[in-house]
LUMTI-662545 format. One record per residue (C-alpha): y, z, x; residue in one letter. Coordinates in steps of 0.05 Angstrom, whole numbers, padded with zeros to 5 digits, always signed. Each point is the difference from the previous one (the first is absolute). Layout:
N
YZXa ...
This chain:
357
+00924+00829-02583x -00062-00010-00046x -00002-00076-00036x -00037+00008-00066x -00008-00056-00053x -00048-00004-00067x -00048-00045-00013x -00054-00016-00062x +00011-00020-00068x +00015+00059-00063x -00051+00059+00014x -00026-00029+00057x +00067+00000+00039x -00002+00045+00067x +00049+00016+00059x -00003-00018+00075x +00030+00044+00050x +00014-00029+00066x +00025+00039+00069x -00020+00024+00063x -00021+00070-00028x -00027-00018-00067x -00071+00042+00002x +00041+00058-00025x -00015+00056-00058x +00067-00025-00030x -00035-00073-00015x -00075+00020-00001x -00004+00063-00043x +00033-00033-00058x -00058-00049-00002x -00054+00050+00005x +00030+00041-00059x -00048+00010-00052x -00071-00022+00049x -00040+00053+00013x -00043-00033+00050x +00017-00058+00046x -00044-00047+00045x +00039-00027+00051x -00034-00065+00037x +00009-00020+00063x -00024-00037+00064x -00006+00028+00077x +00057-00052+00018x +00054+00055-00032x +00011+00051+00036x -00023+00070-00016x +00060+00036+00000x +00037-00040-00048x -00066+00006-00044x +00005+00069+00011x +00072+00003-00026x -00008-00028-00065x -00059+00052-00012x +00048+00057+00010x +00045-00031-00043x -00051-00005-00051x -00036+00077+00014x +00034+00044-00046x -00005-00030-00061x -00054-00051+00010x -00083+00001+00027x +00003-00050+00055x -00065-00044+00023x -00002-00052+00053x -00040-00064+00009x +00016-00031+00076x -00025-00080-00009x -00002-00042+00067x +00057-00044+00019x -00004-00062-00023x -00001-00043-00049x -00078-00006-00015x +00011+00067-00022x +00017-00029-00060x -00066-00006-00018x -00049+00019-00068x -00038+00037+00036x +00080+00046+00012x +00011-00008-00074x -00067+00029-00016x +00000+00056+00047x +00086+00014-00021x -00029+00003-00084x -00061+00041+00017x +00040+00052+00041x +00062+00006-00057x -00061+00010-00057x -00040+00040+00057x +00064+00043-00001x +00012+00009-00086x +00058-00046+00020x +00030-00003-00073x +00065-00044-00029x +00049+00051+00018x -00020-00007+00079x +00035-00045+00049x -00016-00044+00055x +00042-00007+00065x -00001-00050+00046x +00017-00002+00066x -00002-00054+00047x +00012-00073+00007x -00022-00065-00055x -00068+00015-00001x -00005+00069-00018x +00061-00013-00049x -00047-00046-00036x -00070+00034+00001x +00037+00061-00020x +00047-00033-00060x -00068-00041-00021x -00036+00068-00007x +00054+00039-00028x +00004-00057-00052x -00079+00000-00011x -00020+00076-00003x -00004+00019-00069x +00047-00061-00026x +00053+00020+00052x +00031+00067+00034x +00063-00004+00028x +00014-00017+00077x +00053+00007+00045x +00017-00044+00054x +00021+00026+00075x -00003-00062+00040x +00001+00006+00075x +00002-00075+00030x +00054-00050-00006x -00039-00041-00044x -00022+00051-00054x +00068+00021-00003x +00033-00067-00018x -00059-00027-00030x -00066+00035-00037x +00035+00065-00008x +00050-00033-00052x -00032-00045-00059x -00062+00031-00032x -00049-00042+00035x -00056+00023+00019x -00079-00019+00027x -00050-00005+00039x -00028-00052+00040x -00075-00044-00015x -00035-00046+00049x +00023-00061-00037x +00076+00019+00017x +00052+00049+00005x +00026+00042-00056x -00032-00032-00054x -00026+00059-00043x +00065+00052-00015x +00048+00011-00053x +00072+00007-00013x +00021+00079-00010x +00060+00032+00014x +00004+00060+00054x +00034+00060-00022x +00053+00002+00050x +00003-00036+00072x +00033+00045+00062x +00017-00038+00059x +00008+00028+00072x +00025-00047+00045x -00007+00048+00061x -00077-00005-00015x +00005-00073+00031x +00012+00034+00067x -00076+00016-00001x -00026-00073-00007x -00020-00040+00059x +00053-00054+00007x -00054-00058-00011x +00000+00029-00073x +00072+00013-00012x +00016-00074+00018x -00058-00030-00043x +00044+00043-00058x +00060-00040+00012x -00032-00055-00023x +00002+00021-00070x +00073+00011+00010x +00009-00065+00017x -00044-00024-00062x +00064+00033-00044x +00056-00031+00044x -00034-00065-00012x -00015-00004-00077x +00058+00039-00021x +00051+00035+00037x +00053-00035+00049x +00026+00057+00025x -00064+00028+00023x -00013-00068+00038x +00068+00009+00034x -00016+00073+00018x -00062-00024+00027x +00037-00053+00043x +00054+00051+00027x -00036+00058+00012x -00074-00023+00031x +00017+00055+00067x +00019+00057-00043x -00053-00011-00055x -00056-00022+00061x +00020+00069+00021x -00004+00040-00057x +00066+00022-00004x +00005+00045-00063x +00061-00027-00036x -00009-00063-00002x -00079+00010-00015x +00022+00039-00049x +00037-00050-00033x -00049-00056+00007x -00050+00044-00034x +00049+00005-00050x +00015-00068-00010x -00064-00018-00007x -00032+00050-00047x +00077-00020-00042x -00027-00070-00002x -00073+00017-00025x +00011+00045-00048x +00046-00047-00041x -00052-00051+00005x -00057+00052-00032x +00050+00033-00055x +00007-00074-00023x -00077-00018+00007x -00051+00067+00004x -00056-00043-00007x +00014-00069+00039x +00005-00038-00058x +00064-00031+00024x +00056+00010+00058x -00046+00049+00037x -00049-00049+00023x +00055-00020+00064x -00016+00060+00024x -00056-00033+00020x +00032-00045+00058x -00053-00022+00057x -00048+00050-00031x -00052-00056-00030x -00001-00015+00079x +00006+00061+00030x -00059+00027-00036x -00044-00055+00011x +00014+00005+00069x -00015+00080-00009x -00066-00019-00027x -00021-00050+00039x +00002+00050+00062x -00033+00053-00051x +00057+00035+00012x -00017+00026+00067x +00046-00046+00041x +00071+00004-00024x +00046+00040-00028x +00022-00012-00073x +00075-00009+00023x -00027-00052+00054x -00041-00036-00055x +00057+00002-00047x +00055-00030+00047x -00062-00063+00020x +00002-00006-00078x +00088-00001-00008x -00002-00054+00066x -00052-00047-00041x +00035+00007-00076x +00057-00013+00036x -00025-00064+00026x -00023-00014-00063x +00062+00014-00031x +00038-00047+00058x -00061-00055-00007x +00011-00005-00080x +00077-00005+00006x +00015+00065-00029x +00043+00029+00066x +00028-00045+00051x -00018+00002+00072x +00059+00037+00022x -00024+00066-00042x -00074-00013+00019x +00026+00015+00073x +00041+00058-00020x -00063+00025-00036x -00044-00010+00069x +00051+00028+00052x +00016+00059-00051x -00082+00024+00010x +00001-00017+00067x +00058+00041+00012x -00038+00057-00017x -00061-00028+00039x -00056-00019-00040x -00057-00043+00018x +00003-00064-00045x -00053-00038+00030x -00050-00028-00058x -00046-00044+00048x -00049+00055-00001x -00010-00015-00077x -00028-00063-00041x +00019-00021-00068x -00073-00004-00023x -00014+00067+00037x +00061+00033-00040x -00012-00044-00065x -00048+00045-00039x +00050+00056+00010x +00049-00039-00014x -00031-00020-00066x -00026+00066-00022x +00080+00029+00006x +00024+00048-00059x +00058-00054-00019x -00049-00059-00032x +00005-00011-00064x -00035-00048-00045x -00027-00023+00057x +00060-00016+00043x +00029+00037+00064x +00070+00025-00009x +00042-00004+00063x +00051+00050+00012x +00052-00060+00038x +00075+00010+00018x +00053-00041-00033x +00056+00022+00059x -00005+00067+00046x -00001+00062-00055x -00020-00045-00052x -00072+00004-00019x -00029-00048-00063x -00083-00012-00022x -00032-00053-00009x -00064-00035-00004x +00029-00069-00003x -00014-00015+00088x -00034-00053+00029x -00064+00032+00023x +00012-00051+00076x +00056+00042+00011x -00048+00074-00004x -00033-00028+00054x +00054-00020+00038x +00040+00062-00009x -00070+00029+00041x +00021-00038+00058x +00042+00021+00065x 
């Protein structure tokens, strides 16, 4: 049975199907209503024939092009952008054309950046096909691309059209990917949602093995917990900076490595073990739900070693993260387990400490 919940503000609300089938005409044609021409972007980590699918779907009423990026995330590049905007005005792409994108986080971004660039913004749809896009970047409105001096750092915030969600597509991903996914769910279970931390607890065999129900329902769960967060704050000006939990790590970590060595997932859980020490070191959660916090991502069997990194290695990434303002870093700290708070009142000893095993 499909799950399908709204997200977005007034005219910029839009629905999100969830099920195992969800690439369907039923939930795609609606969306392309109206679009006489679609350019659907992708990567050569999705695989053809669901690519192939959603062009079908779109044949009769709509001119499909393709642009196949290479997996990974430095595809997220200018040079991308450039080549995505020449190719739409190459085409006499016009405001009444759509962009489609399917794949994981990355070509969710580059794809919602350019839809909301071309021509002051065409609408996109969003048909994310990892774990991560599909509780994460598909949901929101953010979008970008990524610069040498740091990840994600020129984008906007714009709204897809409509987000379709096929959990059988995770049956594609190799497993190192899928896993690196669940950290995100674990981000929600954390800063807002008890239930999903108990889920996570009971069910690490059936989830580890991608049993549909209950992945299903996590997905659910998760996306639930987001999109109340981004109705309430579209542009982070608020509530929806928690969603940022172990990300001012994890993507220092990202670029320190230049984003060849680790996953985004992998990065992000480093970054949830060290605010978490933080949080424990500045007396915001006791020791007891530190530990809970630790065995919880080791139960689903990430690497949390940090003695690979150095605080003045990861400082100027550290320092250059989207969350300063006026000058001060805002940590995204826990107050208890699903209870997420901001601050930028830390003692800076306890940053570095938080780096260390």
């Amino acid at each position: 049975m499909a799950k399908e919940l709204v997200a977005g503000q007034r005219k910029n609300k839009y629905k999100i199907v969830i099920s195992k089938d969800a690439i369907s005409e039923k939930n795609l044609a609606p969306l392309l209503h109206g679009h006489n021409k679609a350019l659907i972007i992708s990567d050569d980590g999705v695989p053809p024939k669901l690519i192939k699918r959603i062009v079908e779907i779109c044949k009769p009423s709509t001119k499909v092009f393709k642009i196949i990026l290479q997996h990974g995330e430095k595809a997220k590049s200018i040079q991308n952008f450039k080549k995505i905007l020449n190719f739409l005005a190459d085409k006499n792409f016009d405001r009444t054309d759509l962009v489609v994108s399917v794949g994981g986080g990355v070509v969710g971004d580059i794809s919602g950046y350019v839809a909301s660039s071309y021509l002051r913004g065409i609408e996109f749809v969003q048909v994310p096909t990892t774990l991560l896009s599909q509780v994460d970047s598909s949901v929101g409105g953010k979008t970008a691309i990524n610069i040498s001096a740091g990840k994600n750092l020129v984008g906007a915030f714009y709204n897809p059209k409509g987000v379709i969600i096929e959990t059988a597509a995770l049956k594609t991903l190799p497993n190192r990917e899928f896993k690196a996914g669940l950290a995100e769910v674990i981000k929600y279970a954390l800063i807002k949602n008890n239930y999903l931390f108990s889920l996570l607890e009971t069910h690490a065999k059936k989830i580890l093995s991608m049993e549909h129900n209950v992945i299903e329902e996590i997905i659910y769960r998760s996306i639930q917990t987001k999109a109340k967060i981004v109705t309430k704050d579209e542009r982070e000006n608020g509530i929806r900076a928690i969603l940022n939990f172990g990300h001012t790590f994890g993507h220092a970590i990202e670029a320190h490595g230049k984003y060849k060595k680790i996953l985004h997932g992998e990065a992000i859980a480093k970054g949830m073990k060290i605010a978490s020490k933080i949080s424990y070191l500045e007396n915001c959660i006791n020791e007891k739900d530190y530990k809970k916090i630790i065995d919880l991502l080791e139960l689903y069997k990430f690497d949390l070693s940090l003695d690979q990194y150095k605080y003045q290695e990861l400082k100027p990434y550290i320092f250059r993260d989207k969350k300063i303002k006026a000058g001060r870093l805002n940590l995204v700290l826990l107050n208890k387990i699903s209870k997420a708070m901001v601050t930028s009142s830390f003692d800076l000893r306890n940053l570095q400490k938080g780096l260390k095993d």
